[in-house]
C-alpha positions as CSV (number, residue, x, y, z in Angstrom):
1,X,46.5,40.7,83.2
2,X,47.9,39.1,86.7
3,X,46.0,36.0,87.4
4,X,44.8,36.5,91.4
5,X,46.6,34.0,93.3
6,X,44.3,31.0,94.7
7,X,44.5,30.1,98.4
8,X,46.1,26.7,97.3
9,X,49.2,28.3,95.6
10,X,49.5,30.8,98.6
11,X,49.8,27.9,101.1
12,X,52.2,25.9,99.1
13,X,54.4,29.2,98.9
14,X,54.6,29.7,101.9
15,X,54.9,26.0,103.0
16,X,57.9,26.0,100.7
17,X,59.4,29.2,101.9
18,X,59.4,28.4,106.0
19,X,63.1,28.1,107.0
20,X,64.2,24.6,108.3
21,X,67.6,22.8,109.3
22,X,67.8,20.2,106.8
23,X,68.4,17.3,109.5
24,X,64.6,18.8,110.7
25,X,63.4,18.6,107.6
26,X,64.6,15.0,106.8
27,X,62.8,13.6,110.2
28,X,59.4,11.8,110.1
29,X,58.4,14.1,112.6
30,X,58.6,17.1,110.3
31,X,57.1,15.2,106.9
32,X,54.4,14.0,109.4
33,X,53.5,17.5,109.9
34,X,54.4,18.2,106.2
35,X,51.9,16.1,105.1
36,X,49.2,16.8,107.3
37,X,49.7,20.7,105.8
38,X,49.0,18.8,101.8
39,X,46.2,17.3,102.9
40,X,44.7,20.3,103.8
41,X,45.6,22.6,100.9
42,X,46.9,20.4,98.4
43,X,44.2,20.5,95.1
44,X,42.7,16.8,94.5
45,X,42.4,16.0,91.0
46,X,40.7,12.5,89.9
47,X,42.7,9.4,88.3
48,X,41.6,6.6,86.4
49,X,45.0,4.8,86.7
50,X,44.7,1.3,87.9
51,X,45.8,-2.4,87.2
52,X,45.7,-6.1,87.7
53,X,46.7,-7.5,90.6
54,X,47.8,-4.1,91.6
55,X,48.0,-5.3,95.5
56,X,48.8,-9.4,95.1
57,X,48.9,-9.8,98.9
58,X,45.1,-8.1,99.1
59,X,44.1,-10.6,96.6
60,X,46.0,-13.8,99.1
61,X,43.9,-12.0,101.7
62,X,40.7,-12.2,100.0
63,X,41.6,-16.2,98.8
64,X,42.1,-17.1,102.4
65,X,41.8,-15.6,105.8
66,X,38.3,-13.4,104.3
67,X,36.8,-15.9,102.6
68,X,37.1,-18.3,105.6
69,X,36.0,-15.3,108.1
70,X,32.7,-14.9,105.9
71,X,32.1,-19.0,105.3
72,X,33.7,-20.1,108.5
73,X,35.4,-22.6,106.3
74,X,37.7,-22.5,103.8
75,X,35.4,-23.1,100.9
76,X,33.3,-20.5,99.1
77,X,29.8,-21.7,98.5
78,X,28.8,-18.0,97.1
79,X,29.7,-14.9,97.4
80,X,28.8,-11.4,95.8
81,X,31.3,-8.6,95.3
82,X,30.9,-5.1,94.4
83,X,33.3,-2.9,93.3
84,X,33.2,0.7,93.3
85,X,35.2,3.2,91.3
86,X,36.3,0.3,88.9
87,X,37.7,2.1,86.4
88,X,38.6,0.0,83.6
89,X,38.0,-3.3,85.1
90,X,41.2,-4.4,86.0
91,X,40.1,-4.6,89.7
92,X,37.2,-6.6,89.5
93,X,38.5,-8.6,87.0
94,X,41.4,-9.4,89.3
95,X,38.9,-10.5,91.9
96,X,36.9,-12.3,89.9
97,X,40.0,-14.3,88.4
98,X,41.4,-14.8,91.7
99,X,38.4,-16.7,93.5
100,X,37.4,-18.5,89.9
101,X,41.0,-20.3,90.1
102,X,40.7,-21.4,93.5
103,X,37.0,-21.9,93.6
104,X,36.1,-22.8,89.7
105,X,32.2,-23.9,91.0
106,X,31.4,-21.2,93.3
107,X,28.9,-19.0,92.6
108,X,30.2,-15.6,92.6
109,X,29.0,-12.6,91.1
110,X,31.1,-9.3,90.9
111,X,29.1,-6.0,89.9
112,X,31.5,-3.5,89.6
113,X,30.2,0.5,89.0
114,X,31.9,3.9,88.1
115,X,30.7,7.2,87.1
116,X,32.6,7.6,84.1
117,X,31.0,6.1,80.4
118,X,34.3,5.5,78.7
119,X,36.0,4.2,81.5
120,X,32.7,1.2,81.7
121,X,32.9,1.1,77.9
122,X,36.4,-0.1,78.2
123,X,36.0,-2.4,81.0
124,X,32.9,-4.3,79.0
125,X,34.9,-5.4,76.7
126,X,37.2,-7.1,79.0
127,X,40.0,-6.4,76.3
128,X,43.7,-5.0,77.2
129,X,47.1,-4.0,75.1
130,X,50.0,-5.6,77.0
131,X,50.7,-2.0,78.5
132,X,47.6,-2.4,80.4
133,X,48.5,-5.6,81.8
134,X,51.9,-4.8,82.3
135,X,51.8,-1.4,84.2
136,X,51.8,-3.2,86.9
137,X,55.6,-4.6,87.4
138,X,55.0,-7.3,89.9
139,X,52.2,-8.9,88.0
140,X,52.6,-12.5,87.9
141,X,53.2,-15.0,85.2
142,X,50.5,-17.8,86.4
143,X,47.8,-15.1,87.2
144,X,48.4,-13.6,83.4
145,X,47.9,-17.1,82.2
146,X,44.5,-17.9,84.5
147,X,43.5,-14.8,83.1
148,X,43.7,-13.6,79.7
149,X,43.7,-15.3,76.8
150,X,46.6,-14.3,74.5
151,X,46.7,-12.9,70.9
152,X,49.4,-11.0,69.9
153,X,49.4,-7.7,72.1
154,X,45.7,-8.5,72.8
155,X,45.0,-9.9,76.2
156,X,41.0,-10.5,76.5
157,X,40.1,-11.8,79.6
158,X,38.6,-15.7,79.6
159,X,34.9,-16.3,79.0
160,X,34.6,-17.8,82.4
161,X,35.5,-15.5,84.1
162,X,34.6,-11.9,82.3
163,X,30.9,-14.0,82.4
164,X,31.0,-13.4,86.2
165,X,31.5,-9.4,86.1
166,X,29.1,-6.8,85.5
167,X,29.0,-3.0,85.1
168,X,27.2,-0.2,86.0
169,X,27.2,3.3,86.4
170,X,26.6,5.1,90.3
171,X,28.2,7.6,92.3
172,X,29.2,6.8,95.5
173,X,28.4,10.3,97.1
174,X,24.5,9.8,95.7
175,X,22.6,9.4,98.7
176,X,20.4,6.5,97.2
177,X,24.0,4.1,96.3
178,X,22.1,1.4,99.2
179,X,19.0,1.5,96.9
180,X,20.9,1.4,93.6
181,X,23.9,-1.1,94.6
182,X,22.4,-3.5,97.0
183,X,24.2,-5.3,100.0
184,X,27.2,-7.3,99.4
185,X,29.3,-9.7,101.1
186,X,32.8,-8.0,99.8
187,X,33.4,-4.3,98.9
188,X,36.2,-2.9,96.9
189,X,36.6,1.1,97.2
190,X,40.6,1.2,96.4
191,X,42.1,5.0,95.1
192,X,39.5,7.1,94.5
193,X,38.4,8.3,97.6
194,X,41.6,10.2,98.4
195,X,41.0,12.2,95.3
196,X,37.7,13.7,97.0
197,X,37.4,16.9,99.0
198,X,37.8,15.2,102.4
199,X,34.1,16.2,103.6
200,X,33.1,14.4,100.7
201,X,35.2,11.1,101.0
202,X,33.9,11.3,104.6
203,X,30.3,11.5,102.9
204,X,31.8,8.3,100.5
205,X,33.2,5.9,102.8
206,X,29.3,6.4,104.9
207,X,27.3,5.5,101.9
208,X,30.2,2.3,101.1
209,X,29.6,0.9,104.9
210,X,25.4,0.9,104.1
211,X,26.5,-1.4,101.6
212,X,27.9,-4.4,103.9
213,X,26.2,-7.3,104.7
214,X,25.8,-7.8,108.4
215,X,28.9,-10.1,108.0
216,X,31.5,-8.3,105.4
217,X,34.5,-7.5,104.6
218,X,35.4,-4.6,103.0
219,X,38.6,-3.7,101.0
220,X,39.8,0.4,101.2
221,X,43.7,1.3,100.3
222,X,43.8,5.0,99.2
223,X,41.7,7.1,101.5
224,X,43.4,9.6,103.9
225,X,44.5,7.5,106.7
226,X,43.3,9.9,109.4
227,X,39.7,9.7,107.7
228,X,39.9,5.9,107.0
229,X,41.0,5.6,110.7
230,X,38.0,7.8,111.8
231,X,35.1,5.9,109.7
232,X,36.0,2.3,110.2
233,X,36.0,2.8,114.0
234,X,32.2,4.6,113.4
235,X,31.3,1.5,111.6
236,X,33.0,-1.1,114.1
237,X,35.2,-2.6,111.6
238,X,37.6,-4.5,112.7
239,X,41.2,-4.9,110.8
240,X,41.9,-7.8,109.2
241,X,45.2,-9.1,110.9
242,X,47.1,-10.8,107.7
243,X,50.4,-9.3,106.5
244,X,49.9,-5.8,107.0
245,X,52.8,-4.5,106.4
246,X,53.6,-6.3,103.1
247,X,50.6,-4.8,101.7
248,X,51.3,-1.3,102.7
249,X,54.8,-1.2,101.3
250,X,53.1,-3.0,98.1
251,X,51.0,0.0,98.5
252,X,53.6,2.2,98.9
253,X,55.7,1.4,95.2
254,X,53.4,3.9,93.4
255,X,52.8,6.3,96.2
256,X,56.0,6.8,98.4
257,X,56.9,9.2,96.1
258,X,54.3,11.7,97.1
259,X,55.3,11.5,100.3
260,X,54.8,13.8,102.2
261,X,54.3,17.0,99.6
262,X,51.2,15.7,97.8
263,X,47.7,14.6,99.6
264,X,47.8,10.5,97.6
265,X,51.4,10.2,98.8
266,X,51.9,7.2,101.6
267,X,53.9,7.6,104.5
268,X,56.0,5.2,105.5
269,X,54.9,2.0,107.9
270,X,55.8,3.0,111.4
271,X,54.3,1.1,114.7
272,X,54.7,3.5,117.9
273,X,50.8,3.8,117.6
274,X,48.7,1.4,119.6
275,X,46.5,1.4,117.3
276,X,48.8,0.8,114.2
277,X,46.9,-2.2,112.9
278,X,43.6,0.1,112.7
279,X,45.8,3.0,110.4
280,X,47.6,0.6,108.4
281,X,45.2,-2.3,107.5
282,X,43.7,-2.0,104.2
283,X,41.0,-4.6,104.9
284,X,38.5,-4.6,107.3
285,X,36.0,-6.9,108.7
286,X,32.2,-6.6,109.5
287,X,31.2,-9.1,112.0
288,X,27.7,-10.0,112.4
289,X,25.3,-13.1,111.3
290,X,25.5,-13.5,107.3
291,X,22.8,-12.2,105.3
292,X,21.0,-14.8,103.4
């Protein structure tokens, strides 16, 4: 029996089978196009794959320029951070390892949520094989050490600072995520959104801003950067100015290869746009008077 032929695998057939000169076809003009044509048909499927430290010039970012933009100082009094789509913890363990080294006394709490059991189950035990630890290549030695404590191929995570992180299970397209989450000063959403239907990452990325804090900052690598562009300018955010670049292309080691035939792949940094600091950032700011 012939299986009927979906409208996905059409497209990509005939996407595949349109007749270019191979200079054309090598230009950024034509994988521009190219890409816009996966986003469109290309079939999302969800990931779990994540890591520690996974972006080290976000985490600078959120050590410096964001925690002075929220305090006005370069001290961290407290501070609560939610992250969504967390996965197995790597992310908000990260965060929670990065501000506890520089600020050991703060008070900081990180409530990190996902919609998947086993994936929580994992991440509350705050205990990794080296593989874990290591998929990410550019890890580095002193943020290993702050973080883990060592035992063979057993990496747990230190009491002081798995005590500051929480999970909990939500769904970011749920209408009542304000009512269930709660407002937060810094928000992690990092690459899950781009594995959405793209009327429902729209949906997503709505229901993250009602989580901000008047004053915010708010932390969003892997969403289509068309849609990204299109909600943070709906929500007047504003993007953080601080290596931009850097953390694209650090961005860009585990997605360049998709670029431009699948929908998660990450086009090159280019800056003809005016606006290039809007489509590129990865972090962007709220600014209003700090909720107490």
């Amino acid at each position: 029996m012939q299986v009927p032929i979906t409208f996905h695998r059409w497209a990509k057939v005939v996407a595949n089978k349109i007749p270019y000169a191979e200079e054309y076809r090598q230009s950024v003009a034509w994988k521009t196009v190219r890409h816009r044509v996966a986003l469109a048909i290309d079939e999302r499927t969800n990931s779990g794959f994540t890591g520690f430290l996974r972006l080290p010039t976000q985490f600078e970012a959120l050590a410096g320029p964001v925690v002075k933009f929220l305090t006005g100082t370069a001290m961290l009094p407290t501070v609560r951070i939610v992250v969504m789509g967390c996965s197995n913890g790597a992310e908000a363990y990260t965060a929670a390892s990065v501000l506890t080294a520089r600020w050991p006394h703060a008070e900081l709490v990180v409530d990190a949520y996902d919609i998947d059991a086993r994936a929580l189950e994992k991440a509350r035990t705050a205990c990794y094989r080296a593989d874990e630890v290591f998929n990410n290549k550019i890890i580095t030695a002193k943020f290993v050490e702050d973080t883990f404590d060592v035992d063979g191929n057993v990496y747990r995570v230190k009491e002081r600072i798995a005590a500051r992180v929480k999970f909990f299970s939500a769904n970011v397209l749920n209408s009542d995520l304000q009512s269930r989450v709660g407002k937060c000063d810094i928000l992690f959403a990092q690459n899950f959104l781009f594995h959405l239907d793209r009327k429902a990452a729209a949906r997503g990325f709505n229901n993250l801003c009602s989580l901000l804090n008047p004053r915010a900052a708010f932390f969003i690598d892997g969403m289509d950067i068309d849609l990204r562009r299109k909600g943070v300018m709906k929500h007047h955010l504003l993007p953080l100015d601080f290596r931009i670049e850097e953390i694209h292309n650090e961005a860009r080691r585990a997605r360049a290869a998709g670029w431009p035939y699948r929908y998660w792949g990450l086009e090159p940094f280019m800056t003809f746009t005016k606006d290039w600091q809007r489509r590129y950032a990865t972090i962007y700011l709220k600014s209003g008077d700090r909720a107490s």
